[in-house]
C-alpha positions in Angstrom: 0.0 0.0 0.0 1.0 3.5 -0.9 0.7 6.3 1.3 1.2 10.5 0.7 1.7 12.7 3.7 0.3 15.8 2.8 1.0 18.8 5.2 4.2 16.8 7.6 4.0 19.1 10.4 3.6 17.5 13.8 1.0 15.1 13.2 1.9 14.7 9.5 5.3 13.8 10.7 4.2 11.6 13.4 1.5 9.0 11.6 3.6 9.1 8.5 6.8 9.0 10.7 5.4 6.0 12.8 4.2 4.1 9.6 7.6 4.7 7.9 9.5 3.5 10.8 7.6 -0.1 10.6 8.7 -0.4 6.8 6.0 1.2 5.0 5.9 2.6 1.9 5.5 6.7 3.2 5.9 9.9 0.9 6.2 12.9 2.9 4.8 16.2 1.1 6.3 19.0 2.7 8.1 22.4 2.0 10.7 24.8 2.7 13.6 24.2 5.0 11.8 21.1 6.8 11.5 19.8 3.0 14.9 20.2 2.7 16.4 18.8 6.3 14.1 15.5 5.1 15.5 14.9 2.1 19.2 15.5 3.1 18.6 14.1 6.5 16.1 12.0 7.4 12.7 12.6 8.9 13.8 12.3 13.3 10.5 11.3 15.4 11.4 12.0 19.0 9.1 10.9 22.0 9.5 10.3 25.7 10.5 6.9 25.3 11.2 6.6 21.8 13.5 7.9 19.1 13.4 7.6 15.2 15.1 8.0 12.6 14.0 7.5 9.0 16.9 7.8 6.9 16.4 7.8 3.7 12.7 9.4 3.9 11.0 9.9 0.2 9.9 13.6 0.4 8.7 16.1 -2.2 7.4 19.4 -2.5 5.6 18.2 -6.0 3.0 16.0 -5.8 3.1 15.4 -9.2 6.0 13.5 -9.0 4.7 10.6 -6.8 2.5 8.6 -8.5 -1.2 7.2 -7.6 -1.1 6.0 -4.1 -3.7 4.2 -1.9 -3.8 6.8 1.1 -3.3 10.3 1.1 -2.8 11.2 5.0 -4.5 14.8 4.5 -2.9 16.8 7.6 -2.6 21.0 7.0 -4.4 23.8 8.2 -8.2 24.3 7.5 -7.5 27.8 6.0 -5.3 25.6 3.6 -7.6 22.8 2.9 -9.0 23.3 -0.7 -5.7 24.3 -2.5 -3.8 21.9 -0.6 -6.7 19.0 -2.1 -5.7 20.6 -6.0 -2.4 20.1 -5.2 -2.9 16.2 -4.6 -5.1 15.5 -7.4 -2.2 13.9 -9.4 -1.8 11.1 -6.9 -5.5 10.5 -6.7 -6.4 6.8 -8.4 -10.4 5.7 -8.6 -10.0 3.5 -5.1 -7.8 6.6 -3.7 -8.7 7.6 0.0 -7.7 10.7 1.5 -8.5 10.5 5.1 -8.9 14.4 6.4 -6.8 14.6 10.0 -7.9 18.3 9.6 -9.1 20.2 13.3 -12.9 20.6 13.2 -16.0 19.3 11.6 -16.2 20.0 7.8 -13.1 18.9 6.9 -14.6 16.2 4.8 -17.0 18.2 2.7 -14.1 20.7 2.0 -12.2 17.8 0.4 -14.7 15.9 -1.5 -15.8 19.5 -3.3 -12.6 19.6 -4.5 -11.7 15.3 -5.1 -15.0 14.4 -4.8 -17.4 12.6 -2.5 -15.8 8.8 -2.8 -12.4 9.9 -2.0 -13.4 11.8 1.4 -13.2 10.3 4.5 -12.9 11.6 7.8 -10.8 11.5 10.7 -9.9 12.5 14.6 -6.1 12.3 15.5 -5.3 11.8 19.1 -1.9 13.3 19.7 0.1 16.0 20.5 3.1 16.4 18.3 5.2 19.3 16.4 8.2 20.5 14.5 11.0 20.9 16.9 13.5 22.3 13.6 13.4 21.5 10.2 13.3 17.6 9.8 12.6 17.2 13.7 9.1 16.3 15.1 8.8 15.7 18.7 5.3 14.3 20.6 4.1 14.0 23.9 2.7 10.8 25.5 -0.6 10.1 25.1 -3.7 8.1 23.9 -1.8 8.4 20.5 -5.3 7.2 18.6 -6.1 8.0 15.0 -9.8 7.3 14.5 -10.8 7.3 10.6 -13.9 6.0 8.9 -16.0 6.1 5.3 -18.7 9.0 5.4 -21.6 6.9 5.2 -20.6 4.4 8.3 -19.2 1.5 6.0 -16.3 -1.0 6.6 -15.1 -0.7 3.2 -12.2 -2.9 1.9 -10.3 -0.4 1.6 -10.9 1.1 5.0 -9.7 -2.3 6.1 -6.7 -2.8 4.6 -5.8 0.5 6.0 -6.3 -0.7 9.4 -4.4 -3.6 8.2 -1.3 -1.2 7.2 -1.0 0.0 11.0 -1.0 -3.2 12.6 2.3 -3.1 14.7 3.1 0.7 15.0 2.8 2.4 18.4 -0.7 4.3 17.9 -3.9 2.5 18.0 -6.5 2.6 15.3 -10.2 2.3 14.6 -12.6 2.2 12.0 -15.6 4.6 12.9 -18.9 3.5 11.8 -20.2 7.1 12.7 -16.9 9.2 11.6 -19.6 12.6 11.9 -20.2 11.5 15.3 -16.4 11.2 16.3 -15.2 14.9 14.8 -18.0 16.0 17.0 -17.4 14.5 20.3 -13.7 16.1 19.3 -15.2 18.9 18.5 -16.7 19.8 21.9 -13.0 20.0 23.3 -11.3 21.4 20.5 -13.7 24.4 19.5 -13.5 25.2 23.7 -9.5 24.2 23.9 -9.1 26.4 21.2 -10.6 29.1 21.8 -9.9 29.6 25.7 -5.9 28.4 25.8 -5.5 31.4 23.0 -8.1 34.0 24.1 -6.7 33.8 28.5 -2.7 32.8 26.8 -3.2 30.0 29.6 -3.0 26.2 29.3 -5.3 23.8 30.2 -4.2 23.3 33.9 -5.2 26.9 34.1 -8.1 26.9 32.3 -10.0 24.0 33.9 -8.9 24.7 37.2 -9.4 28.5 37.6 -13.4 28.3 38.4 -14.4 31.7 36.7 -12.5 30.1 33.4 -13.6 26.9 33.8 -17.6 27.8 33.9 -16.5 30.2 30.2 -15.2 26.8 29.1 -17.8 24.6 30.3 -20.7 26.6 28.6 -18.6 27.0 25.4 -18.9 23.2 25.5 -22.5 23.2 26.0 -22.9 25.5 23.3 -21.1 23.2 20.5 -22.9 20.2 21.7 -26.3 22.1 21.4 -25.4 23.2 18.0 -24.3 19.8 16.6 -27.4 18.1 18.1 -29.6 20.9 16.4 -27.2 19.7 13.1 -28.3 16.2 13.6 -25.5 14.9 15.1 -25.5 12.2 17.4 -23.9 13.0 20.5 -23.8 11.4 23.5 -25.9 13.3 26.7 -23.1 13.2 28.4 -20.8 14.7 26.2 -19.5 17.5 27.6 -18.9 15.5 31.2 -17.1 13.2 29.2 -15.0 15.7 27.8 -14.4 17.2 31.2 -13.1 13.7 32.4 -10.5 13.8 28.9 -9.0 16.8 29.9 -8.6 15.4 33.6 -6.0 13.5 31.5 -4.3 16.3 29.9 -0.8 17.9 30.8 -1.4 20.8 32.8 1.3 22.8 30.4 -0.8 22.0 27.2 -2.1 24.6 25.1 -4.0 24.2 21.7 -2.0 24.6 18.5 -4.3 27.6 17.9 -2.4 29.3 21.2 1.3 29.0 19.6 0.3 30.4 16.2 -1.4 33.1 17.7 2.3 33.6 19.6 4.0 33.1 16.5 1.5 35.6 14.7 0.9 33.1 12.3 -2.8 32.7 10.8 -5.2 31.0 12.7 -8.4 28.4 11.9 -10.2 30.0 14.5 -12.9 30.9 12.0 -13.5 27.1 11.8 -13.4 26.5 15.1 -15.4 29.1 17.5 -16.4 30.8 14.4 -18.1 27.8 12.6 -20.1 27.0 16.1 -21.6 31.0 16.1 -22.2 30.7 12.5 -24.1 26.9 12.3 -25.6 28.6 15.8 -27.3 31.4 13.8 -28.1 29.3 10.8 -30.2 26.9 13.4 -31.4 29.6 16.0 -29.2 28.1 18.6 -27.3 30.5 21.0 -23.9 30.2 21.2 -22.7 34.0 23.4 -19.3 32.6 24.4 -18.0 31.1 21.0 -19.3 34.4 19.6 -17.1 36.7 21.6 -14.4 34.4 21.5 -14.5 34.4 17.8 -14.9 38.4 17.8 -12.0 38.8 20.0 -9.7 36.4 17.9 -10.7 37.9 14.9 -8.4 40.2 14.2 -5.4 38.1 14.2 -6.8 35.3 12.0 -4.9 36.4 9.5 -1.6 36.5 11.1 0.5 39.1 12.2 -2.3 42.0 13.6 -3.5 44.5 10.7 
């Protein structure tokens, strides 16, 4: 089975990393200078207990060049996702899946307007992981899960032999039946983790343990479980207790990507996150105050470095 990496920043570089380790056959799309410390170095996965090294690593900044694969690992920004989906289209064969690992909830439908609707699946990673320097990703400890599935709930052959492809590698992973379903249950945490580690420049140890933050972040859980239930969505009652109990789990220190590229002044996918809850929210009549001011007050720097 062939697999394309597209977008190795720190989860790109830590699924395709992982699967290249065990022998598989891994292209990393990527540019710039971490393009070029991969192809003259390696691709270097470094974890609490593990270190690796994959040198030689195929990389390219041209998909053009690789060929049809099986998977495409679909891993950049949201801001980025349509022209990043053009840029794959030479590698995309009739049985071709490109599993989104995109933050949020319409990651899916983005890629299938541009690929179409059988090539789209979704997917939830469950890790923490990021460039340390050009051709260096490092991750934290952690459920390490990638959950993936076909958008109408089937276990496809394909899907399968996916699964089958991971078998032995150090993350665990599972075929959703309900892939909708899982980017919403992420959803509740991420849209909040988002929002709240950037908006108070705290982590989560802060925000879940300061009262006055944690009831903000608590409601702004409420309000993306309200809205995806109004969507159709089926979420669990409990939902937002479970993902009280997730974040129990959490390193006090850790803070959502959206946090460091607001540091960094780089763009943000806010506008998919707390601003995708406020719009569905005024599309369904829901109320959603606290992703609304959050997304006002983040606003201004979606685009990067402040206007």
């Amino acid at each position: 089975m062939r697999i394309a990496i597209m977008g190795t920043g720190g989860m790109g570089g830590f699924y395709g990393g992982l699967l290249a380790a065990q022998g598989r056959d891994i292209t990393f799309i990527a540019r710039g200078a971490h393009l070029e410390a991969i192809q003259s170095k390696g691709l270097r996965l470094i974890g609490p207990d593990t270190d690796f090294h994959i040198n030689p690593a195929q990389a390219t900044d041209n998909p053009s060049t690789i060929g049809k694969v099986d998977v495409v690992l679909f891993c950049v920004k949201l801001y980025s996702a349509e022209m990043a989906a053009e840029l794959i289209r030479p590698v995309i064969g009739p049985e071709t899946m490109v599993i989104s690992l995109m933050n949020g909830v319409d990651g899916p439908d983005r890629i299938a307007k541009v690929l179409g609707e059988d090539h789209a699946l979704g997917g939830a990673a469950f890790a923490s992981a990021k460039i340390d320097e050009p051709g260096v990703v490092s991750y934290r400890k952690g459920p390490d899960r990638l959950l993936f599935g076909e958008r109408d709930g089937s276990k496809s052959a394909r899907a399968l032999a996916f699964v089958e492809q991971c078998q032995g590698c150090p993350f665990t992973i599972e075929l959703s039946d309900d892939i909708q379903s899982t980017l919403w249950a992420k959803f509740v945490m991420l849209a909040t983790n988002a929002g709240m580690t950037s908006l108070a420049r705290q982590p989560v140890g802060v925000v879940y343990k300061d009262p006055n933050i944690a009831f903000v972040a608590k409601a702004m859980m409420e309000e993306v479980r309200d809205v995806g239930k109004a969507k159709g969505v089926a979420l669990p009652d409990d939902i937002v207790e479970r993902s009280l109990e997730i974040i129990k789990t959490f390193s006090d220190d850790m803070y959502a990507s959206t946090y460091h590229d607001l540091m960094a002044e780089r763009p943000l996918e806010i506008a998919s996150f707390s601003g995708l809850v406020s719009k569905y929210g005024r599309e369904l009549g829901v109320p959603t105050p606290h992703h609304d001011t959050v997304y006002a007050c983040l606003k201004p720097y979606e685009n990067g470095r402040q206007a």
